[in-house]
N, C-alpha and C positions, 0 to 999 in steps of 0.2 A: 504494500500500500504506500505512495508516495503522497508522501506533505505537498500544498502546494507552497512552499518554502524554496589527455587526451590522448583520443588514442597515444600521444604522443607526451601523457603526464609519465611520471616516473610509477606509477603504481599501474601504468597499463605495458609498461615496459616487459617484452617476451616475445616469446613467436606468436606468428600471425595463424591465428588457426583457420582453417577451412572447415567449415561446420557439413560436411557429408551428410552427417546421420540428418543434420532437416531438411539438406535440400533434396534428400529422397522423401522424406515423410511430409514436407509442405509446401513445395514448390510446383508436383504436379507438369515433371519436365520441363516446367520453365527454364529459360536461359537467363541466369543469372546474370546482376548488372554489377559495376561495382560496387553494390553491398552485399555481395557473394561473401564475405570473409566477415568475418566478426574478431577483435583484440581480445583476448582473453590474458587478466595478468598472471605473471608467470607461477605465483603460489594458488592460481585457480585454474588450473587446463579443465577445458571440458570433457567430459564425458558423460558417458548415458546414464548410468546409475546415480550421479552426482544429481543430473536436472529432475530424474525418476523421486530423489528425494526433497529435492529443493521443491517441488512441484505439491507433493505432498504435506509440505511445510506450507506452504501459498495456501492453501484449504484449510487448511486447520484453526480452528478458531481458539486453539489453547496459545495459542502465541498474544491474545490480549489476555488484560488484567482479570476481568468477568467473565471471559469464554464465550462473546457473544458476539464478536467480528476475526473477520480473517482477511488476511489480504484481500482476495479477492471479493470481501464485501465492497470495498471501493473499488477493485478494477475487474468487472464484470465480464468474461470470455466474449457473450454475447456481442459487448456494446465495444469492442476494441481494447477491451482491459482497461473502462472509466466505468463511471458508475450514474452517470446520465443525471447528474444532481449538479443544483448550484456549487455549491461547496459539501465537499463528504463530510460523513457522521462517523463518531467514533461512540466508543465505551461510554455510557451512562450519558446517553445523547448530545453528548462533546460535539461542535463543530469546527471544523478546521477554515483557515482566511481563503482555504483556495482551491480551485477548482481540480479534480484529481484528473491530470495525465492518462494517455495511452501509454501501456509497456510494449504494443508490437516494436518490434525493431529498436530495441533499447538496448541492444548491444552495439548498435551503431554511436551512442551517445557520445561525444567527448566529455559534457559535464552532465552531473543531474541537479536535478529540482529544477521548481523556477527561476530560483537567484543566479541557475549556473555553477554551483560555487565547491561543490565535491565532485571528485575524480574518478569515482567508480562504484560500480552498482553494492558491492562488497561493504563501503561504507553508506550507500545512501538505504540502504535495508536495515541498517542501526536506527534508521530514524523513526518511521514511522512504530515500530516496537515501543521505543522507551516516551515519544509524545505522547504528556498527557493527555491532549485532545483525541488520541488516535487509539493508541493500542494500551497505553499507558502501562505498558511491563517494563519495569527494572531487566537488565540482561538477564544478573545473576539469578534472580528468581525465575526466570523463566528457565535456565540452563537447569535447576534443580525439577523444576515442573516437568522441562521436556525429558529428562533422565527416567523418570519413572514411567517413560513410554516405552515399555521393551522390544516395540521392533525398530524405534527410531535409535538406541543404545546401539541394537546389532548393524543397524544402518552405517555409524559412525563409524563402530572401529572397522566394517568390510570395509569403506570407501576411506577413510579418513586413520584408518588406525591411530584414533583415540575414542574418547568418549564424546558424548551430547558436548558441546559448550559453544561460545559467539562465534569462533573461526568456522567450526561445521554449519550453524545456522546461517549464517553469513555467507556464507562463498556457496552454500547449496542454494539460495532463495538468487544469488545472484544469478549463479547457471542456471536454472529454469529462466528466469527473466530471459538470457542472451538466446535461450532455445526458440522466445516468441517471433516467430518471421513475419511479415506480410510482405510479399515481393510478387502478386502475381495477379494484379489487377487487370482490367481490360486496357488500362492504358499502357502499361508493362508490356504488353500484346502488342500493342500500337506503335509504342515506340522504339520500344527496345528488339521485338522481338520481329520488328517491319510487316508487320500482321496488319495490313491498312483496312481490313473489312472486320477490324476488332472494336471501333470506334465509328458512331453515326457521324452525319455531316454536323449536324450543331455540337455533337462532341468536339468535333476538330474545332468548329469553330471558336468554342470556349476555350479551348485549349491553346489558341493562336491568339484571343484576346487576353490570356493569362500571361502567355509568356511575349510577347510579340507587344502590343499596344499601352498595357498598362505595366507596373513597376514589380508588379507581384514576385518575380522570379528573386526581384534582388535579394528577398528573405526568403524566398520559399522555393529555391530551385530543385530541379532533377538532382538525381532519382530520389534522396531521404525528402523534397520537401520541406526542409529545415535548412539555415544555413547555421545551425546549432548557436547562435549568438544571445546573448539578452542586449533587448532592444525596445527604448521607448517610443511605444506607438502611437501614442497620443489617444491614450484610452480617457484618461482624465485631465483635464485642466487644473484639478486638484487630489494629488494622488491618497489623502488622507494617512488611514494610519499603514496600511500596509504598503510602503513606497519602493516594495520589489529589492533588486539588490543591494540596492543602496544599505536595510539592516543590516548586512553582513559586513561592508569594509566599510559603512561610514563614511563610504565618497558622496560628497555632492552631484558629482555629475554620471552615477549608477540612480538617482531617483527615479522611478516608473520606468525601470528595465527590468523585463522578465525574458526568460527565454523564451525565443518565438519556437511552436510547438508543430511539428509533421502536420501536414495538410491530408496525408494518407489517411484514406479511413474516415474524414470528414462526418459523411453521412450518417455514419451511428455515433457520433460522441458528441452531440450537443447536450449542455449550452458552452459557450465558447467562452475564451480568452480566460486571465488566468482567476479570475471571480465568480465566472458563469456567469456575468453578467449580461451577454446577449447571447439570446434566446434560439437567434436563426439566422442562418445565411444572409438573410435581406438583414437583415442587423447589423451584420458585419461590412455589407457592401455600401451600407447607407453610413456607417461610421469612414470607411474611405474614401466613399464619393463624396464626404462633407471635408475631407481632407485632416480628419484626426480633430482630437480639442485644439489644438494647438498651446499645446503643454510646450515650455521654453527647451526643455529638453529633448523633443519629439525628433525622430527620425526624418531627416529634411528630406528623403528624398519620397516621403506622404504627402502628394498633393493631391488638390479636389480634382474629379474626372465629371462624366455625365455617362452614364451608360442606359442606351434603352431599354424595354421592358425585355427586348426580345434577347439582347444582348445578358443582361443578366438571366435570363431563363438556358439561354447556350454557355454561360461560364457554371453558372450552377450544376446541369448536367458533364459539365466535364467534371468538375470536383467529386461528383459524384461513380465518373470514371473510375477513382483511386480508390474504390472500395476492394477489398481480399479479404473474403473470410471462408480461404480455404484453410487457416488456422483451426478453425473450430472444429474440424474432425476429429482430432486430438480431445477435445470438450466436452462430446455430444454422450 
């Protein structure tokens, strides 16, 4: 469950692994793009059994304080691994500042959360456990909780040769997270794979006004859709209390930067941005086409457009291109 709170850091430093075992199990002979490889760090190589328990750990709802949320109470298989809420609930109806993320393809990640500000899924699975708001379990009591689970004990020492404690919950909950793929959309079809009758003509179209006409690409390019940055979007002219990165280093000029978040998948994880604060696609297109608040921070290069009715009904259906949810056969 992530708060809403590189490859090339030193804790992603090792070999590059080529993830085989999903692109036979999720790919569905797709031809992989460059996000064929996933970084794995080097005291986390994957393996099967590794994500078989980490996956196990994701479900469980003994990993909260109460026993009555589990990861995947905020990141829902169905809905892209979000949980289709303004802001997620935790233990004893806790709510959290921010809207919960997709985990597809979060092994691509160079940082997580919204702030950007951790380096790897290893540490960003510490979080949502020990927030109050969230899971609200202390480590250690939870290492003595999970110990007295005796197939997770025999789990540990086959795979980990030791017992239950943070390193095996940790790096196991991280490997199932890097096992989630989504790489095999109709647009994936289209573009990647030169499949031209994989997309209608207003697909193209919207797809040509995405990247071609308006700015959208500069943060949301091919193929992750992200350009993994936090960036002030000009969501508010007053970003109140939750002012994004900025709580973390206390720079002034991180105020209302979050990380812009995969456009993949679109269609089942509303509400958007990172409060759930707009509700719908026309939400979002009506916040760019007005050109942002114009927050003094804001990303300059968000100006106003005008797009017609027909033109956003063909960018719409392209976005809607990027859905994959040949993941969820693994789910069902």
């Amino acid at each position: 469950m992530l708060q809403k709170r590189s490859y090339y850091s030193f804790l992603f430093a090792g070999s590059l692994v080529t993830l085989l075992i999903f692109v036979k199990c999720q790919t569905n002979n797709h031809q992989l793009t460059a996000l064929e490889s996933v970084s794995s760090p080097s005291d986390n190589p994957i393996s099967a059994e590794k994500i078989s328990f980490g996956k196990k750990l994701f479900f469980d709802k003994r990993l909260s304080r109460d026993q009555s949320i589990s990861c995947a109470t905020c990141h829902v298989p169905e809905y892209a691994f979000t949980d289709r809420k303004k802001v997620s609930e935790g233990v004893n109806g806790g709510k959290t500042e921010r809207n919960s993320p997709s985990l597809l393809n979060a092994g691509f990640l160079k940082t997580m959360m919204y702030d950007a500000h951790l380096t790897s899924l290893e540490m960003q699975a510490i979080v949502p456990i020990q927030e109050h708001v969230e899971m609200d379990m202390k480590m250690k009591e939870l290492v003595q909780r999970l110990r007295l689970v005796e197939e997770y004990q025999k789990e540990a020492k086959r795979i980990f040769n030791r017992e239950v404690d943070a390193f095996v919950i940790t790096r196991s909950l991280a490997a199932f997270e890097r096992s989630l793929l989504s790489q095999n959309s109709r647009f994936d079809s289209y573009y990647y794979k030169k499949n031209k009758k994989a997309l209608t003509k207003d697909e193209i179209a919207g797809w040509k006004i995405f990247s071609e006409e308006l700015y959208c690409t500069k943060c949301h390019p091919a193929p992750a859709f992200t350009n993994y940055v936090a960036e002030n979007n000009g969501l508010y002219l007053d970003y109140g209390q939750d002012k994004g990165r900025f709580r973390i280093f206390n720079d002034s000029m991180d105020i209302g930067k979050f990380k812009v978040p995969s456009l993949r998948n679109i269609e089942l994880t509303s509400p958007f941005m990172h409060d759930g604060s707009l509700a719908s696609l026309d939400a979002i297109f009506s916040h760019y086409e007005n050109g942002g608040a114009k927050h003094p921070l804001q990303n300059k290069i968000i100006q106003p457009f005008v797009l017609t009715k027909k033109q956003k009904e063909q960018l719409k259906l392209f976005l809607f291109s990027l859905t994959d949810t040949t993941y969820m056969k693994d789910f069902r």
